[in-house]
N, C-alpha and C positions, 0 to 999 in steps of 0.2 A: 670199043669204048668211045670212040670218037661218034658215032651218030648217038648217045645215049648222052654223051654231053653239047652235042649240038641242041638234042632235043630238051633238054632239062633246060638249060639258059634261053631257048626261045619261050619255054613256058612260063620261066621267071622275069624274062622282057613284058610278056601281056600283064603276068601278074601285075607288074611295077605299073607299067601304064592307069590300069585298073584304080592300082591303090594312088596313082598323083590325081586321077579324075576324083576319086572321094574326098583324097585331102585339096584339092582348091577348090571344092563344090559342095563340101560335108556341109550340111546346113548350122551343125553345133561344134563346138569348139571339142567336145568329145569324141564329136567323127573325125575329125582334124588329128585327134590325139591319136587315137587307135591307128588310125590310115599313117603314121609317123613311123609307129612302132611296128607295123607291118610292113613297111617299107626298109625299115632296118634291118629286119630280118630276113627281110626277100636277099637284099645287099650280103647278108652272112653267107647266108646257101649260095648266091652268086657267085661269090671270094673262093667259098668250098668247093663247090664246081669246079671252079679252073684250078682249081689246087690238084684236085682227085684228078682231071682230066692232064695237068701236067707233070701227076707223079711224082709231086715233090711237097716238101714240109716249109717252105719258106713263109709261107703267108700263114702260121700256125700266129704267131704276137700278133699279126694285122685282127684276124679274126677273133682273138682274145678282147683286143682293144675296143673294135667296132661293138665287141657283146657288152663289153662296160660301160661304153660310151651310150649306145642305145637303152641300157637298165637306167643307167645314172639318169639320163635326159627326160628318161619317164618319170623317173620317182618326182625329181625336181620341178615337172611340167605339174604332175598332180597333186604336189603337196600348194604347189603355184594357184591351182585353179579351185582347192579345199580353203587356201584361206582367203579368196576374193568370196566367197560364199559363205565363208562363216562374218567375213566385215557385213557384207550384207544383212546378214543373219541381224546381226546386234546393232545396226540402223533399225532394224522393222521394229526390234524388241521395245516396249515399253518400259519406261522406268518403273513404274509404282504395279503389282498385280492389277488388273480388271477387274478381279472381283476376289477382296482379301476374307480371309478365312475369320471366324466370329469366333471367340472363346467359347471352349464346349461347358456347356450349365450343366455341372455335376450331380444338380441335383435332378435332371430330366435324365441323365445318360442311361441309355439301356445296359450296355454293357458293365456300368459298373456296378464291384459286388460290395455289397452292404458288410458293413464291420460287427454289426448286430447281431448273434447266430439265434437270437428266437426269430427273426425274420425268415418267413417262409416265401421264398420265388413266387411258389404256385397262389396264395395269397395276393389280391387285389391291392392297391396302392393305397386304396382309403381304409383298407381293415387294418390296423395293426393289432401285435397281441400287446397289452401291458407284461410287467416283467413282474408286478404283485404276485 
């Protein structure tokens, strides 16, 4: 058990490495965010490792806590970076539409159906039948 958890936590040291190089080099604050949250949970498996490798149940709340704490810091990070995007959103937005919609002329509309039932569809616009 012991080379299986020496070899698990050095896989989890490069991991860790890996993920501090993306989060202080992420070019977007996304990659920053993700490289967080995979850091937290490199740190979970870490805690669990030495748990499982020393057989015992004590770090069971540590590992509870680090999982809510890592959830909670997520949610809060990207509810964080959903509303700097949506303020910006309604900076760009224009007050008045670009191009505002014209009342529809009832009497061109295709769609609508005539209240007349000698009115034939198939009949041209300029025929009509009198009702003599």
């Amino acid at each position: 058990m012991t080379i299986v958890a020496l070899i698990a936590l050095a896989l989890l040291g490069a991991a860790a490495l890996i993920v501090l190089l993306r989060l202080f080099r992420g070019p977007t604050n996304l990659d920053r965010i993700v490289a967080s949250e995979i850091l937290m949970v490199i740190v979970i498996a870490g805690v669990a490792t030495e748990s499982a490798w020393q057989r015992t149940a004590t770090n069971l709340p540590l590992l509870l806590i680090l999982g809510l704490v890592g959830f909670v810091g997520g949610v809060a990070v990207t509810r964080f970076m959903s509303r700097d995007a949506d303020d910006l959103d309604v900076e760009q937005t224009p007050a008045r539409p670009v191009h505002p919609t014209a009342p529809v002329d009832e009497s061109t509309d295709p769609t609508r159906q005539s209240d007349d039932p000698t009115d034939d569809p198939t009949d041209e616009p300029t025929e009509r039948k009198s009702h003599r």
